[in-house]
N, C-alpha and C positions, 0 to 999 in steps of 0.2 A: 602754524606756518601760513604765509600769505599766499595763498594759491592761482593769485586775476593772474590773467594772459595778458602781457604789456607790450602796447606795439615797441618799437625803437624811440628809444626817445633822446633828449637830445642832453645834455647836461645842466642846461638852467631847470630843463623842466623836472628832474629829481625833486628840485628844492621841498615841494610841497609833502611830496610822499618821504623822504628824510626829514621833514621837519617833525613829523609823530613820536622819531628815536630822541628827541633833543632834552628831554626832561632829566636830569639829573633824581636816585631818591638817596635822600640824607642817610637813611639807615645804610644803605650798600656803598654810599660814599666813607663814611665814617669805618665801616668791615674794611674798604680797600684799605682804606689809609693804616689803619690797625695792623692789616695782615702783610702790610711792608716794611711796616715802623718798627714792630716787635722782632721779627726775625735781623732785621738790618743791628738793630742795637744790642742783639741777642749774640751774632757774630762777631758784632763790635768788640763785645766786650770775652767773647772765648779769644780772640784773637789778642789782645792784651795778655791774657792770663797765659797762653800759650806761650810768649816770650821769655816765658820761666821755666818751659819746658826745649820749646825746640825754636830759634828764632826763624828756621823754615816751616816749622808748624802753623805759626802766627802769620806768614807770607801767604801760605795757601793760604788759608781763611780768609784772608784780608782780601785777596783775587777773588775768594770767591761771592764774597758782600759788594764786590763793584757789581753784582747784576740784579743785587736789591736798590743799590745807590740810581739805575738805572731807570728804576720802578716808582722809586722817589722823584725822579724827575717828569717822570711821564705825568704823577700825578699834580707838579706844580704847573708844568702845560698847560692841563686842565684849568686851574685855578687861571693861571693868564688867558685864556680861552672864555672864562666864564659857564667853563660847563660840569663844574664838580659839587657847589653845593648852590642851593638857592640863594643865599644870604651871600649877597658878593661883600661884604663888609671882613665876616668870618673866612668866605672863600679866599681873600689878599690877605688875611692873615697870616693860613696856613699856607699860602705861596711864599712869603715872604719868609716866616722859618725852614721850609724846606728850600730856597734859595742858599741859607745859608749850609746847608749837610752838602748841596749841592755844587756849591763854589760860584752861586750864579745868581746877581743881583735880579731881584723880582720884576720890576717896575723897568726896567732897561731892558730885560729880556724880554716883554709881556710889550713892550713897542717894536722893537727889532724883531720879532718873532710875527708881529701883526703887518709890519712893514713887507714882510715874506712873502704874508699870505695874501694881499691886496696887490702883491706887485712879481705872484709868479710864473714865472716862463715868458715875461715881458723883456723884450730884449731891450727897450727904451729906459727900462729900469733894473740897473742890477745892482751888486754893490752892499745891501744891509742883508742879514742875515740868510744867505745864500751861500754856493760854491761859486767862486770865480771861474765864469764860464766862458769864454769867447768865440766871436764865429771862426769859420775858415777865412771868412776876408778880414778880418781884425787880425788873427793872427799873424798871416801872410803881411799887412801893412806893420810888422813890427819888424826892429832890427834882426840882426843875429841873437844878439843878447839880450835884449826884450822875449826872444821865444826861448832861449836855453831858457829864462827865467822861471817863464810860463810852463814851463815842463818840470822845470825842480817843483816848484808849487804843486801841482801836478803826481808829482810823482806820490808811492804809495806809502815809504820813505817821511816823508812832508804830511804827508793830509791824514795819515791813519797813525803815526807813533811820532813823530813831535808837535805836530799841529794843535791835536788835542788838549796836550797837558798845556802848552801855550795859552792856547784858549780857555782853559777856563781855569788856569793857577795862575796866569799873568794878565790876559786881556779882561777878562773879567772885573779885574781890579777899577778899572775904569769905565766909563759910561761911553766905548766907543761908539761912533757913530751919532749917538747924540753929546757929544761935548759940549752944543751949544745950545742944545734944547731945550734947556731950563733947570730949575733947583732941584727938582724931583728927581729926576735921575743922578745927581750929584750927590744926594742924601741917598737913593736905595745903594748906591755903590760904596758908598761910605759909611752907611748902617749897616751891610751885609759886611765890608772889610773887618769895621771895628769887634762884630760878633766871632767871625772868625778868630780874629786876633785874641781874642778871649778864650774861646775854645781851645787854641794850639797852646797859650800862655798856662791854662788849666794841666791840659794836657803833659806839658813835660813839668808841669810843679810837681805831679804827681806821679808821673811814670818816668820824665824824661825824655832822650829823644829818638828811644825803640821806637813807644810806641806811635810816634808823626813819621819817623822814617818805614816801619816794617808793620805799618798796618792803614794810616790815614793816608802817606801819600799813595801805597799800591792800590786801597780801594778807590780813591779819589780816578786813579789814574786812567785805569780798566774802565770805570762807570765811563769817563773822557770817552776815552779811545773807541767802544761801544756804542754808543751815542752819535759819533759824528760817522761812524760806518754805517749806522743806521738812516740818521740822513740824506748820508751819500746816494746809498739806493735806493731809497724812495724818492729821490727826483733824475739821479744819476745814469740812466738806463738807456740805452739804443732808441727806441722809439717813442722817447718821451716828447714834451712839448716846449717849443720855443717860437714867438712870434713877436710883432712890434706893428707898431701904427694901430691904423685901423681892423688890422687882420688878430689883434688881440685880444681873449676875449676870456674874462675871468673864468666864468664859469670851465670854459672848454679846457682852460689852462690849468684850473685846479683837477679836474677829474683825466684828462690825457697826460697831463704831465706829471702824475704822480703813480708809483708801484701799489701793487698789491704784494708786497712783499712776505711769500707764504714759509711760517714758521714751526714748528712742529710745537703742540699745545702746551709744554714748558717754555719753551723758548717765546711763545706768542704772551702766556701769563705775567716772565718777568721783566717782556719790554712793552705791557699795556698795551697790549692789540695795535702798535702804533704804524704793523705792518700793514695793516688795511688803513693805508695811507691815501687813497685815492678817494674813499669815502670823509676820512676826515679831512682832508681839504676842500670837499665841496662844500660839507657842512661842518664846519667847526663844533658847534656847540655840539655836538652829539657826546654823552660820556666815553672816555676810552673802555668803559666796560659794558657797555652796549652794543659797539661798532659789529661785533660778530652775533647781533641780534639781523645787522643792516643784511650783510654779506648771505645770512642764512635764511633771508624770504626774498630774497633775490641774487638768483644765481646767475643772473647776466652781470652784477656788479661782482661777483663771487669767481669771475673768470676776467672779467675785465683788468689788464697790465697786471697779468700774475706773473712773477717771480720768483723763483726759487733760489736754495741758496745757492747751489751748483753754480744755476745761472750767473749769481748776483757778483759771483768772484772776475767774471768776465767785465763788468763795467769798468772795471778801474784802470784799461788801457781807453775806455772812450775820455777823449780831451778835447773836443770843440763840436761846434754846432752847424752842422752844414745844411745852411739854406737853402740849396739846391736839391739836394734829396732829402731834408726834413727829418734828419735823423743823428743822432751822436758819433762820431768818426775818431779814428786814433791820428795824433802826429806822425804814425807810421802809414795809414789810411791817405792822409791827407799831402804827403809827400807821393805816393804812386800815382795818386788820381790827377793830384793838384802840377806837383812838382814844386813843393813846397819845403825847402831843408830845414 
């Protein structure tokens, strides 16, 4: 354990002392990937064989593999990240197969996910793979029906249980956001559809359409659903960060504006430490299975924007950004203070 006495420091200045965790090793890369892949297909496939048994037998199971499917995506992050194996050649490989278990074209996400990270809690830039966030005065300058909107959106309704399967059974599909970007996102979205379309074509040749209805869409769905909650509060939280202009400032924005979101040590294994999220957005490349090397020789990052889940259930009435106290506010919030309906 790392014992020096560290004055306060500031957020650029981590870089050097996180840049030690950055090394990926192959052998523990490879154990991760093993010890997600095998259990995920292992359930895959009782959950099949269950539909001859109990077709709510094969439902549970199928629930319960959305939070290896969950574990699979943390580690194609990684890969879009460049911090899973040395050979970034092999590392886009296995991203781009696990895009596909994932429903989430490699090369689109591994842009839009880096667009995230270069541009967040910038208020001058929002928009690509972020929550639609708006201030109190954005808000306020919208119609009636511009803010009912803004509130359906909003709601938990929207962003936790249709949102999700939205996002990655139907927007997925497509390379939004970069439509006009180039060929490469047009083939990863079209290389990941076509693979799909093969697997479910596979799928009901030989099972039919139990096993896409009562096993592929529930785990697909949960993994969803799970994933953009996770998300949510790692950037979602009362005293997170938002700024614009000159007063923007990556580093501060990655490490203030992200949770430490604390999991209990299942729950932290099956979603790839992804709760110490305030360390991996200052340092990306760090593997997700070292991050709780970071947290554990420095206990000032180890308390900094902790979260619990109790707490975490609370963000999901914060819905705008208010400038003036520098903090996440409700529509209910922003109507006593502001007088804003």
């Amino acid at each position: 354990m790392n014992n020096e006495v560290l004055p306060p420091r500031t957020a650029r200045s981590w870089l050097s002392t996180l840049a030690r965790y950055r090394d990926p090793t192959t052998f523990r890369s490879v154990f991760e990937l093993a010890a997600t892949l095998v259990p995920f297909f292992a359930l895959w496939a009782l959950a099949w064989m269950a539909l001859s048994i109990s077709p709510w037998l094969a439902l549970v199971l199928a629930v319960m593999n959305g939070a290896f499917l969950v574990r699979i995506f943390i580690i194609q992050h990684d890969c879009g990240h460049g911090s899973f194996l040395k050979n970034r050649t092999a590392q886009d490989w296995v991203g781009r197969a696990l895009g596909v278990l994932t429903l989430t074209p490699y090369a689109v996400w591994r842009r839009t996910h880096a667009i995230h990270h270069a541009h967040h809690g910038d208020l001058d830039h929002r928009g690509i793979g972020d929550v639609t966030t708006l201030t109190v005065e954005e808000y306020r300058a919208r119609s009636p029906f511009g803010r009912f909107m803004y509130r359906l959106y909003r709601h938990p309704l929207v962003l936790f249980v249709l949102g999700p399967s939205y996002l990655f059974i139907l927007q997925n599909r497509l390379p939004v956001g970069l439509m006009n970007a180039g060929w490469r996102y047009w083939t990863s979205a079209m290389g990941t559809n076509a693979m799909i379309g093969i697997a479910l074509a596979l799928i009901i040749w030989f099972g039919g359409l139990l096993p896409v209805l009562l096993v592929f869409l529930p785990t697909s769905v949960i993994a969803a659903t799970i994933g953009v909650w996770l998300f949510y509060v790692q950037h979602q939280f009362e005293q997170t960060h938002w700024s614009k202009g000159e007063e923007w400032q990556l580093h501060d924005a990655a490490l203030e504006g992200s949770s430490h979101y604390v999991l209990p040590q299942p729950l932290r294994w099956l979603s790839g430490n992804i709760g110490i999220h305030h360390v991996h957005h200052l340092y990306s490349r760090i593997p997700f299975y070292r991050l709780p090397e970071v947290i554990r020789d420095f206990p000032e990052l180890a308390e900094a924007q902790r979260l619990t889940i109790v707490e975490s259930l609370s963000t999901v009435k914060l819905h705008l950004w208010d400038e003036v106290q520098g903090k996440l506010i409700s529509c209910a919030d922003a109507h006593r203070q502001y007088g804003i309906a």
